[in-house]
Every structure is written in structure tokens, then in C-alpha cells.
C-alpha positions as CSV (number, residue, x, y, z in Angstrom):
1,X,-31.1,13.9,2.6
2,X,-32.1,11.4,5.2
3,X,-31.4,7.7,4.8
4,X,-33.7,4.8,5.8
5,X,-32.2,2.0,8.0
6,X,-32.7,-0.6,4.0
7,X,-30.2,1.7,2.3
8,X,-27.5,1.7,5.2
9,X,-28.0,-2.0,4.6
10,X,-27.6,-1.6,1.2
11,X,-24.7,0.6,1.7
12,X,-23.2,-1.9,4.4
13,X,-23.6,-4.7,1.8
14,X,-21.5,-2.9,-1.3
15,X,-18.6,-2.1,1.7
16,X,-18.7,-5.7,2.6
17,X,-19.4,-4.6,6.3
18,X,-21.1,-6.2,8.9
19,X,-23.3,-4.1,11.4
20,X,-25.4,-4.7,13.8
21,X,-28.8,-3.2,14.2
22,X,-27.0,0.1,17.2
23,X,-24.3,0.5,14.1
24,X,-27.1,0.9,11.6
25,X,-28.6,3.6,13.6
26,X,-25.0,5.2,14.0
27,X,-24.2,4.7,10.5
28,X,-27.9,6.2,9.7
29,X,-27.5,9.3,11.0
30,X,-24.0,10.1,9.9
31,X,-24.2,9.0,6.6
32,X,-27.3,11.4,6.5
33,X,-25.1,14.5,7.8
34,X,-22.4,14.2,5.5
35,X,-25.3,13.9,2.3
36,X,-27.2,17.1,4.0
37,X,-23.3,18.3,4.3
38,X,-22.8,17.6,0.7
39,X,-26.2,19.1,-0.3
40,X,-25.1,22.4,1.5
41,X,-22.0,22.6,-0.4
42,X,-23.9,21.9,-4.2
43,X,-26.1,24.9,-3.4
44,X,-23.2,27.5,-2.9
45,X,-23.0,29.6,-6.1
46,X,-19.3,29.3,-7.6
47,X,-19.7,30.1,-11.0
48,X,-17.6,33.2,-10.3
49,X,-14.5,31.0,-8.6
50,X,-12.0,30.2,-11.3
51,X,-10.3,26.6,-10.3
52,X,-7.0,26.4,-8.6
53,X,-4.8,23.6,-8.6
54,X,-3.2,24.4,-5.3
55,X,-5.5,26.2,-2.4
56,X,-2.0,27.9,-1.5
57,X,-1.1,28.8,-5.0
58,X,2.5,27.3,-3.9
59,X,5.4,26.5,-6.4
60,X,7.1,23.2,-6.8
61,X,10.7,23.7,-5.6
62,X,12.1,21.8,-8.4
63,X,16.2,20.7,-8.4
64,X,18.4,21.2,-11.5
65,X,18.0,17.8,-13.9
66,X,21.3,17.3,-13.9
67,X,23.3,13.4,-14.0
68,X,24.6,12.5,-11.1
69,X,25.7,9.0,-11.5
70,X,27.9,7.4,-14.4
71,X,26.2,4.8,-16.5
72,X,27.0,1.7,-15.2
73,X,25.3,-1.0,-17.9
74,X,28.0,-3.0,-18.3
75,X,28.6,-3.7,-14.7
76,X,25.5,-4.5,-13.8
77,X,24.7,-6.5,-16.8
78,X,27.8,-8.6,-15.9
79,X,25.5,-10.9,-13.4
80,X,22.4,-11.2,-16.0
81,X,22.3,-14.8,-17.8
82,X,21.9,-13.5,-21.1
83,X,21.9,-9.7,-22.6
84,X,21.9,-8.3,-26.3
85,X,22.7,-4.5,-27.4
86,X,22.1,-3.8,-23.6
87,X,19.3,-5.2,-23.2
88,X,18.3,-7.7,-20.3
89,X,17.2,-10.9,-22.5
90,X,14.2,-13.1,-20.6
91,X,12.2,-16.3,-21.2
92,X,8.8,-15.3,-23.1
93,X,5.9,-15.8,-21.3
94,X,3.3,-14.8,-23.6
95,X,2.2,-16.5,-26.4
């Protein structure tokens, strides 16, 4: 799919870029090679691939979920002007 120099612009203009008329000609061409590019790839039959969620098939390596620190509310609470049940009171800012 081949792009005229008005849609580059066009293009250009929703990216808030600002090209000259050599990057237009640049930008012309290799924004036509990646649609042709894309337009190769849509045309390849995979209606027989079934979808992965990994290309590798890898595992997550996952640790035990296990505590490792102590609950430490009431220390850190210590410093807060004003708490209730454990809970961090604040100033209400909406309405």
C-alpha cells in the first residue's frame, strides 16, 4: 500500500511532528514498506496455528509466597497525625 506525500502529512500532523518536504519523502517510502510489510503478513494463512502466550513456551519461575517481614502497623503509624482501627485518617478532598 503506497502512501501519497497528503497522508504523510496527515500522519505527521496526528504525531505532532514537524517534517520537511526530504523527511516527507523518507517518511513516504518507509511508511509504505512497513504497510506492504503488514499486508504480507495478513495474507499468510494461520488458521491452523493455535495462539501461544509465550513464543518459547517458557515457565514463570515463581518463589514460595511466603511472609518475610513482621507486621509493623503500629510503628509506622506512630508518625501519622491521626489513625483509627489501623487506618491512616486524611483530610477529604472530595465532596
Amino acid at each position: 500500500m503506497a502512501l501519497d506525500q497528503q497522508q504523510v502529512r496527515d500522519i505527521a500532523d496526528l504525531a505532532r511532528l514537524q517534517l520537511d518536504d526530504n523527511q516527507i519523502t523518507e517518511y513516504q517510502k518507509n511508511l509504505s514498506n512497513i504497510l506492504d510489510l503488514v499486508d504480507q503478513l495478513s495474507a499468510v494463512d494461520t488458521s491452523a496455528v493455535e495462539p501461544l502466550a509465550h513464543p518459547l513456551d517458557a515457565v514463570q519461575r515463581l518463589r514460595a509466597d511466603e511472609v518475610s517481614e513482621s507486621n509493623q502497623r503500629e510503628h509506622f503509624q506512630q508518625c501519622a497525625p491521626q489513625t483509627e482501627n489501623g487506618y491512616y485518617l486524611v483530610p477529604r478532598v472530595v465532596e
